[in-house]
C-alpha positions in Angstrom: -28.6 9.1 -20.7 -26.1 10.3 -23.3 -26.0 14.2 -21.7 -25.2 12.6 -17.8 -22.4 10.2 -19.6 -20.9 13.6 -21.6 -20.9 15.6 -18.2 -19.7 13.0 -15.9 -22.6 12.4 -13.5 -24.8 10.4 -12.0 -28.5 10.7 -12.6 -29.8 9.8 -9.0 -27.3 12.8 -7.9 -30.0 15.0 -9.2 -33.3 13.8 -8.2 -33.8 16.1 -4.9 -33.1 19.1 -7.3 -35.6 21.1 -8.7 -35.9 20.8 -12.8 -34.7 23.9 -13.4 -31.2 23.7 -11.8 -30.5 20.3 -13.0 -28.2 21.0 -15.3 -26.5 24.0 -13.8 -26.2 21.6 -11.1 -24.8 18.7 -13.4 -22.3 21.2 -14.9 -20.8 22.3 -12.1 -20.5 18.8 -11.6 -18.4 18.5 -14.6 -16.5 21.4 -13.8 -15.4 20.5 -10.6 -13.9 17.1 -12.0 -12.2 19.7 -14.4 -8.3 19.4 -13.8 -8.1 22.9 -15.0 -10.7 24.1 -12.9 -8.7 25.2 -9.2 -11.4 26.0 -7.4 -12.0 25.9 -3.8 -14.6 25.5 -1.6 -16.2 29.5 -0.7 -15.8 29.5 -4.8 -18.3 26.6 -5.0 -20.5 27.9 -1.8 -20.5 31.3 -3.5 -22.2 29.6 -6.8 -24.2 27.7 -4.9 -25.9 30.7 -3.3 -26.4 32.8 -6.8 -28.8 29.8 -7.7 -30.7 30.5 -5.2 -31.9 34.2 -6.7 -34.5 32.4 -8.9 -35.8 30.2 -6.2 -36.3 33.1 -3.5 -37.9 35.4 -6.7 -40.4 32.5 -7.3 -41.7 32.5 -3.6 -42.0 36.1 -3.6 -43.9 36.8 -6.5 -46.3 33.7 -5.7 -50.0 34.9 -5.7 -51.3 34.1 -2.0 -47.3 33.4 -0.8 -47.6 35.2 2.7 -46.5 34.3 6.2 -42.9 33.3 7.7 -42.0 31.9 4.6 -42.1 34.2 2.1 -40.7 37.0 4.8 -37.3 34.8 4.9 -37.6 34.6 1.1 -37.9 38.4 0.8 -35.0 39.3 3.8 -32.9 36.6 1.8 -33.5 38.1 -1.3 -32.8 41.6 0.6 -29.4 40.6 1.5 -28.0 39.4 -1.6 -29.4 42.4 -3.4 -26.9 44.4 -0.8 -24.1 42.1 -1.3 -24.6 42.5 -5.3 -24.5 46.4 -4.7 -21.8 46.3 -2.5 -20.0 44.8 -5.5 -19.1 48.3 -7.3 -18.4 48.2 -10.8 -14.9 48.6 -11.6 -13.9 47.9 -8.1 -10.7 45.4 -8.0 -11.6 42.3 -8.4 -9.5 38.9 -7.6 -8.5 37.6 -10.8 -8.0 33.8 -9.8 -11.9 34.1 -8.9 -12.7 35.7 -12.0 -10.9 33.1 -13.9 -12.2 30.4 -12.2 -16.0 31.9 -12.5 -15.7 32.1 -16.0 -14.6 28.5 -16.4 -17.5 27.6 -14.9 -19.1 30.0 -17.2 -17.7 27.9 -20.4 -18.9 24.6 -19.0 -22.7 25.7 -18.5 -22.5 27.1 -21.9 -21.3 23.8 -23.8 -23.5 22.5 -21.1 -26.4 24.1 -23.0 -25.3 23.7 -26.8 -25.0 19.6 -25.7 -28.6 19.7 -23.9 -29.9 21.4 -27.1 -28.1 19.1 -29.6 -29.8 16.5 -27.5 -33.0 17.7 -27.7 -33.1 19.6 -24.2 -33.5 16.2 -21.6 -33.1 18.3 -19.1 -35.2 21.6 -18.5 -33.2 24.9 -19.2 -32.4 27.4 -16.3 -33.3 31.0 -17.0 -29.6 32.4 -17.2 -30.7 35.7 -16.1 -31.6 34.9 -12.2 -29.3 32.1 -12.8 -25.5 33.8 -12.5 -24.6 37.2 -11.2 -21.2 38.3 -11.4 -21.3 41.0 -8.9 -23.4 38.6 -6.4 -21.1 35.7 -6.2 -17.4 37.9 -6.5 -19.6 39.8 -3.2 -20.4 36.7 -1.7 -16.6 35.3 -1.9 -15.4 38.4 -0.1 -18.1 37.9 2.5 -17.5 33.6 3.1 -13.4 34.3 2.5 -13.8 37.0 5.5 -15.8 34.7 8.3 -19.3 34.9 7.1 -20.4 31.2 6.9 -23.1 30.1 4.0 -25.6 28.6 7.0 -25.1 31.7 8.7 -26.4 33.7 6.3 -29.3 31.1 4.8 -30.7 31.0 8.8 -32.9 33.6 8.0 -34.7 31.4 5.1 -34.9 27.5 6.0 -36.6 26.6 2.4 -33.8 28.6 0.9 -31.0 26.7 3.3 -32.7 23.1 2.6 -32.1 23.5 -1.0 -28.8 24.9 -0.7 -28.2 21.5 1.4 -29.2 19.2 -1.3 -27.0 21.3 -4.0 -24.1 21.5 -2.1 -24.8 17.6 -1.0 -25.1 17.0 -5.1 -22.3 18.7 -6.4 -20.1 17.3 -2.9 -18.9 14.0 -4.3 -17.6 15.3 -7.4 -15.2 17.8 -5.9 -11.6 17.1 -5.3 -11.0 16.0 -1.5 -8.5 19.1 -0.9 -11.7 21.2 -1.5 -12.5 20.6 2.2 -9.6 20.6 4.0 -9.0 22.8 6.7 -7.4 25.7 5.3 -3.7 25.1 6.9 -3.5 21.3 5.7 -4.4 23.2 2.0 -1.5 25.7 2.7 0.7 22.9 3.6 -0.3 20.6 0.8 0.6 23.7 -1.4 3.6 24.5 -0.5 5.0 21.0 -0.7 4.0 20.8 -4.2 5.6 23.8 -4.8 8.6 22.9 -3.6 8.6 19.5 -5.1 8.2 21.7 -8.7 10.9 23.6 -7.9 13.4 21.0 -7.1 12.0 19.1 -10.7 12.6 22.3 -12.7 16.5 22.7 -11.3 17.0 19.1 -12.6 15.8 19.6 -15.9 18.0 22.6 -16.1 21.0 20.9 -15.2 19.8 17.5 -17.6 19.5 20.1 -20.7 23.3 22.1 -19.3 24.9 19.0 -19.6 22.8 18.1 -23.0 24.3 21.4 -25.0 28.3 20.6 -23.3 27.8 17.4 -25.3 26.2 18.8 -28.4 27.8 18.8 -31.4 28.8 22.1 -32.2 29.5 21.3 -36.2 25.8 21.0 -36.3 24.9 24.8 -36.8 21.3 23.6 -35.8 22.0 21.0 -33.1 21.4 23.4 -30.0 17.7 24.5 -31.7 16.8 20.5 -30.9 17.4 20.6 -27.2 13.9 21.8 -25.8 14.4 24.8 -23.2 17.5 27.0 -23.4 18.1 28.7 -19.8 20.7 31.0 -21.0 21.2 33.1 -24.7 23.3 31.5 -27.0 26.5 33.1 -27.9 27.1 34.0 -31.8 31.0 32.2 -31.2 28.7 28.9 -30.3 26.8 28.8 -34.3 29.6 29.7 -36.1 
């Protein structure tokens, strides 16, 4: 199918999702092959949980929906509706998380416009239960503190099996560094870090030695040499 082959994905990664999170499911897909996308792995977890919402709403509101089951629905739902309140409005937020969230954001909504073009193959999510800003920024804080994403599902296994077979779906598609321990991350970091620094003095040094052996006659010679570290002086044009 044209729309899998566009977002990079396999269509037996979807079959044990429901319809209506297919594509949000495929996107994210996408967007985690995404070299500009830096997420990492309580940023997917977090997203993962907001899809959830209409799930939980969908065993609530079911006519005759009683017992254990709709209880964890409801104590689920509960909990996230704290977590989103907890989220004040115009509290601090971190801005790497908000850019991140809103590439994600970007993806689902080309992910739309394609599945439209297309004539809508797969099913469209209802964008309202599908993304809250508030919940998933709350539930980053909450996962980046020591709250883990089973943790809080125990209280609903339906709503934990499904979060299994998204996070299992979306899994393969994320870079490996999404899942390493957080000290092999830091260290992987740093080394790349330093290996950018140590490139960036060379290539100040490689375009120092370029200008000494510029001609200076040429009043527009030192505009062809492609980063200037330092202000030229007047003396040098004239």
């Amino acid at each position: 199918m044209l729309l899998f082959e566009a977002l990079k994905v396999k269509q037996v990664v979807l079959e044990s999702i429901p319809p209506l999170l297919q594509l949000p499911i495929a996107v994210t897909c996408y967007w985690l092959q995404s070299t500009e996308a830096k997420a990492k792995l309580h940023h997917l977890q977090a997203l993962l949980l907001g899809m959830l919402m209409e799930p939980l709403h969908a065993v609530i509101n079911c006519p005759g929906e009683e017992g254990p089951r709709a209880g964890g629905a409801k104590t689920l739902s509960e909990e996230f509706q704290r977590v989103k309140t907890a989220t004040r409005p115009g509290a601090r937020l971190d801005l790497d998380t908000a850019h991140i969230f809103c590439q994600w954001q970007c993806c689902l909504q080309m992910g739309l416009y394609l599945n439209q073009l297309l004539s809508t193959p797969l099913p469209e999510p209802d964008l309202t239960q599908l993304y809250s800003g508030s919940l998933v920024h709350g539930l980053c804080q909450q996962l980046l503190a020591s709250t883990s994403a089973e943790s809080l599902l125990n209280m609903c296994p339906e709503a934990k099996q499904l979060y299994e077979h998204l996070f299992n779906a979306t899994r393969s598609y994320a870079p490996a560094e999404l899942f390493l321990p957080k000290t092999q991350s830091n260290s992987k970091k740093r080394r790349q870090k330093k290996k950018a620094g140590s490139q960036s003095k060379s290539q100040v040094v490689t375009t120092s030695n370029t200008r000494h052996w510029g001609d200076r006659s040429n009043r527009f010679g030192l505009l062809m040499v492609e980063s200037l570290e330092e202000p030229v002086e007047t003396s040098e044009l004239e």
